[in-house]
C-alpha positions as CSV (number, residue, x, y, z in Angstrom):
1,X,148.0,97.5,25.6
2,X,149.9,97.9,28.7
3,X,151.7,100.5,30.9
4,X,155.2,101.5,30.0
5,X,156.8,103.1,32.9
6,X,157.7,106.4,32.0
7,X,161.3,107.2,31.5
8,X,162.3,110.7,33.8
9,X,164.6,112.5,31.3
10,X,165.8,115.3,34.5
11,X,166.3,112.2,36.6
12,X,168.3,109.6,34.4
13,X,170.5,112.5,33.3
14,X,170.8,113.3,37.1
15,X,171.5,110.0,38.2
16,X,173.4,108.6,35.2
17,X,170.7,105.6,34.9
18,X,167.9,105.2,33.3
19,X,165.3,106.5,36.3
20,X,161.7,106.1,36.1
21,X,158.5,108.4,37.7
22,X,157.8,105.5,39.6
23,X,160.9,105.0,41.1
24,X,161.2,108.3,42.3
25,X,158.9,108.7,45.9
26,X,156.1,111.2,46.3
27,X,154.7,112.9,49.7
28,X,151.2,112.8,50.6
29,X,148.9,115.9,50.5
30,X,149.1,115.9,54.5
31,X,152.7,115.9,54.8
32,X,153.3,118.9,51.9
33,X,151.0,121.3,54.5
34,X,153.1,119.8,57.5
35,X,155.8,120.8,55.5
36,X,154.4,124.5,54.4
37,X,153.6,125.0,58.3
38,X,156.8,124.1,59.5
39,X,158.5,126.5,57.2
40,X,156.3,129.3,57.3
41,X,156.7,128.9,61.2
42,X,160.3,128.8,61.1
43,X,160.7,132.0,58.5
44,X,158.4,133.8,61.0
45,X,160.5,132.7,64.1
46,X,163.4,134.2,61.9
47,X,161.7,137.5,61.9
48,X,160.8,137.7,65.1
49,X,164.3,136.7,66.5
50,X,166.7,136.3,64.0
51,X,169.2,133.0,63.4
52,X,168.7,131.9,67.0
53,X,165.2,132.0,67.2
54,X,164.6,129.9,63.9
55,X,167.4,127.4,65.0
56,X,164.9,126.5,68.0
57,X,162.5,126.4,65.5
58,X,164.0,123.6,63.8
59,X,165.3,121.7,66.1
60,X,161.4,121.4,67.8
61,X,160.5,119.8,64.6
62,X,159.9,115.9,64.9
63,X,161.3,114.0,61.8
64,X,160.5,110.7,60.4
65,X,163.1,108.1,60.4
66,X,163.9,105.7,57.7
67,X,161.9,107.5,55.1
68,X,164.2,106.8,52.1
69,X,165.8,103.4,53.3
70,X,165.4,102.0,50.2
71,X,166.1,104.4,47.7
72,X,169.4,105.0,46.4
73,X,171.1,107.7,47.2
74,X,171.2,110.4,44.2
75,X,167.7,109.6,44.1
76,X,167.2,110.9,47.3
77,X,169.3,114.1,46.4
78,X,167.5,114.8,43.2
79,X,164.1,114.8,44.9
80,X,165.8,116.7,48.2
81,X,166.0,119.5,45.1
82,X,162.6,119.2,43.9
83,X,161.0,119.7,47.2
84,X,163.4,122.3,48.0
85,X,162.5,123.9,44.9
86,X,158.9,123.7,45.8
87,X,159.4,124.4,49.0
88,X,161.4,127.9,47.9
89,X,158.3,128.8,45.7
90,X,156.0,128.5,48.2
91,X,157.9,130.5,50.9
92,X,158.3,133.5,48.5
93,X,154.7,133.6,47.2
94,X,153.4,133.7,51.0
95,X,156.5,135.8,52.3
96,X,157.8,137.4,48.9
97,X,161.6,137.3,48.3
98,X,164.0,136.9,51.1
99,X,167.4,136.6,51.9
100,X,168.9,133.6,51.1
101,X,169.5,133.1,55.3
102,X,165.9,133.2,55.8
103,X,164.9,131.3,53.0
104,X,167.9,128.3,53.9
105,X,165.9,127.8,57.4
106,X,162.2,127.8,55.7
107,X,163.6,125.1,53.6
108,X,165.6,123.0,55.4
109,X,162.4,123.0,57.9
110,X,159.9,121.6,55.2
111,X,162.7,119.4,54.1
112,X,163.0,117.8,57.8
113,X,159.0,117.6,57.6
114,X,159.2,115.8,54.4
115,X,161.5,113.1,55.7
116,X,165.0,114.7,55.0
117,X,166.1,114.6,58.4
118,X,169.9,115.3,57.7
119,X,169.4,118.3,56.2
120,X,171.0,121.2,57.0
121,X,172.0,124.8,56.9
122,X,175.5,126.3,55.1
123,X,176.9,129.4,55.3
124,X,179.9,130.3,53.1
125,X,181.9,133.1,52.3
126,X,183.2,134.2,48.5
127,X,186.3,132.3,47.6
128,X,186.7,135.0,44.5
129,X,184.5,137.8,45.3
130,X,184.5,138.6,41.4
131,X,182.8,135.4,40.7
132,X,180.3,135.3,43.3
133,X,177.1,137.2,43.6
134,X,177.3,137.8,47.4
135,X,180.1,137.6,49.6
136,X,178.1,135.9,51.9
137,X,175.5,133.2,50.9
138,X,173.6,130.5,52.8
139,X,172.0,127.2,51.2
140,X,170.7,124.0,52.5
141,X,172.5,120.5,51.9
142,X,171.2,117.0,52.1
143,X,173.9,114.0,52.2
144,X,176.8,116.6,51.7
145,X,175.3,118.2,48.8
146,X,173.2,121.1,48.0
147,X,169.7,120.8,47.4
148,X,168.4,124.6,47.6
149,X,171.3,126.0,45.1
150,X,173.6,124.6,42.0
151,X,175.5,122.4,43.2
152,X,178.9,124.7,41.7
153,X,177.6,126.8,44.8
154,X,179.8,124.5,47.2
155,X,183.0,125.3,45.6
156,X,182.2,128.8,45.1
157,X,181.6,129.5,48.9
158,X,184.1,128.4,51.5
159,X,182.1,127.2,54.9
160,X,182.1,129.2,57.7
161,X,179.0,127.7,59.9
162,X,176.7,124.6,59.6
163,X,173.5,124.6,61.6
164,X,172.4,121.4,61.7
């Protein structure tokens, strides 16, 4: 009998396609740790000198070019979210729960490790403070969309900085 591709459900909804597991890229073991270094390095740099400090950070990381050439694009976004995801669980059972500031550079440092290398840092402000949490929130976007939040968290905030 042989191999059926497996069908990803949370990735054909997400793409509007039928997506298989094989279709969607995974990292090697040695790239995750470069990933987990990098961000654990960058949320410390944040401690020890706030925004500026972990910007430095980032930027010092090396990224890989033409990682996802071949891959459509809303692939690329849905697995953007599954590494941030990753990447966000990691960071908090190391460092415990941080503020979304923090946590936005940790992440979009492993995403850069992982071959993201337009990702980036947002920082919005409440467009109805009844509706949002915070009145200040920060998240990390790949492509123009959101990877470390709901995606409804881009119309919810309007953009006051990028750090790219």
């Amino acid at each position: 009998m042989a191999n059926l591709p497996s069908l990803d459900l949370r990735a054909t909804i997400a793409t509007g396609y039928p997506t298989y597991a094989e279709d969607i890229p995974n990292h090697p073991a040695k790239q995750w740790l470069r990933a987990a270094i990098n961000a654990a390095a960058t949320l410390r740099a944040f401690d020890c000198g706030g925004s500026d400090e972990a910007k430095r950070s980032l930027e010092k990381i090396r990224t890989m070019d033409k990682v996802f050439d071949d891959i459509p694009a809303n692939i690329i976004i849905l697995k953007a979210r599954r590494d941030s995801t990753v990447l966000r669980g990691l960071m908090r059972l190391i460092f415990g729960m941080r503020a979304c500031f923090a946590e936005s550079f940790a992440i979009c440092a492993g995403l850069r490790c992982l071959g993201f290398f337009d990702s980036y840092i947002v920082v919005g402000y409440a467009r109805i403070e009844l509706f949002a949490p915070t009145q200040l929130h920060a998240w990390v976007e790949c492509r123009g969309e959101p990877v470390s939040d709901p995606v409804e968290v881009k119309y919810g905030y309007l953009e006051l900085q990028r750090y790219i």
